[in-house]
C-alpha positions in Angstrom: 0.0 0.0 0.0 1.5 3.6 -1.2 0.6 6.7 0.9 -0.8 9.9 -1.6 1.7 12.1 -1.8 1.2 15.6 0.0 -1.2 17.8 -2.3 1.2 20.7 -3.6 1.2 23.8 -2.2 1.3 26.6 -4.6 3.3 30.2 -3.6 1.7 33.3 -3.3 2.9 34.8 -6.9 1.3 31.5 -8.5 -2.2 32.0 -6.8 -2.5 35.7 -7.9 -0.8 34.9 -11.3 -3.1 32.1 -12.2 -6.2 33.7 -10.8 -5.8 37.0 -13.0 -5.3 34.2 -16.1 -8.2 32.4 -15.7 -10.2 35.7 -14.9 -8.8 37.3 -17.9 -9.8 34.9 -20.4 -13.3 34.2 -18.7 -14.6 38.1 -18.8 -12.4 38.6 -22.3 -9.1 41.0 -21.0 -6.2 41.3 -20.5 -4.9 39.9 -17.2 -2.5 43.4 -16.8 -5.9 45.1 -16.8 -7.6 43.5 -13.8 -6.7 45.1 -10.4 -7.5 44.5 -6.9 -10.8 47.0 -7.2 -12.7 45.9 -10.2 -15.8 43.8 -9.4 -16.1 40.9 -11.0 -20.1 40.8 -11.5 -20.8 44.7 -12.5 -17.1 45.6 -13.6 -15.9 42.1 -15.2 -19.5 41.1 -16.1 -19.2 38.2 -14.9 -22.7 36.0 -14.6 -23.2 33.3 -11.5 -22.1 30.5 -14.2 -19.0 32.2 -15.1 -18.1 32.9 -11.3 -18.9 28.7 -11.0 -17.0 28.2 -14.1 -14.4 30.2 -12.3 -13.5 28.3 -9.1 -13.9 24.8 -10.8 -10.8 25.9 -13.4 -9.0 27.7 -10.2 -9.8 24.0 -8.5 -8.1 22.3 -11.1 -5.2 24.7 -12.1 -3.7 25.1 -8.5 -5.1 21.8 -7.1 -7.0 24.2 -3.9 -10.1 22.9 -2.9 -12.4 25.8 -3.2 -15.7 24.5 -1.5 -19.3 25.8 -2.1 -19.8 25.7 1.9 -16.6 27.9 3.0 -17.4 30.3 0.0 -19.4 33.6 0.2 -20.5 36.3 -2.1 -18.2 38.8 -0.8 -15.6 36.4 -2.3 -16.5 37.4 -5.3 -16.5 41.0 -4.7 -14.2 42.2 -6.3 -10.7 40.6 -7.8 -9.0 41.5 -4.9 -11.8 39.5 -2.8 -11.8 36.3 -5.3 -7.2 36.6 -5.1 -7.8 36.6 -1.1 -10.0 33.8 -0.9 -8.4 31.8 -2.8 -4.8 32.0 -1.4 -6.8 31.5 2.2 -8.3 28.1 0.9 -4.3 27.6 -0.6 -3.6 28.1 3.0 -1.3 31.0 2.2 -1.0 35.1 3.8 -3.5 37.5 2.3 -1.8 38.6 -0.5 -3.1 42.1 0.2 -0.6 42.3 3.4 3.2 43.0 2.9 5.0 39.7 4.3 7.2 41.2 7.2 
């Protein structure tokens, strides 16, 4: 019998990088363009599919469970909100914090 290997952990730079990449392409822009501030529904346009649509590729690209039950709307606030959560559920620092 062979243990499972410990799920990677991806770094901080990742998280952010890869969430502004699958953002980008999903509201049709650039990934330069998206900063912490824009909302994703009435600034990104983003509908409830495409937020689902969303966290299942962010699932799969970084391998970070991204639950329905720990998630809440203000998670999807704005893209500073949705780069927060998910480096929390990564288990990393808020990204929005300078690392001391």
């Amino acid at each position: 019998m062979t243990a499972e290997p410990p799920a990677r952990r991806p770094d901080p730079a990742e998280v952010a990088e890869i969430t502004l990449q699958v953002l980008a392409e999903l509201a049709g822009r650039e990934p330069a363009g998206l900063t912490d501030d824009i909302r994703l529904f009435r600034g990104l346009g983003l509908s409830s599919g495409n937020a689902l649509e969303l966290l299942m590729r962010l699932e799969d690209e970084l391998e970070v469970d991204l639950t329905a039950t720990a998630l809440d709307w203000r998670h999807l606030e704005s893209v500073g909100s949705l780069k927060r959560y998910v480096s929390a559920r990564a288990g990393l620092p808020d990204p929005s914090q300078p690392s001391g």
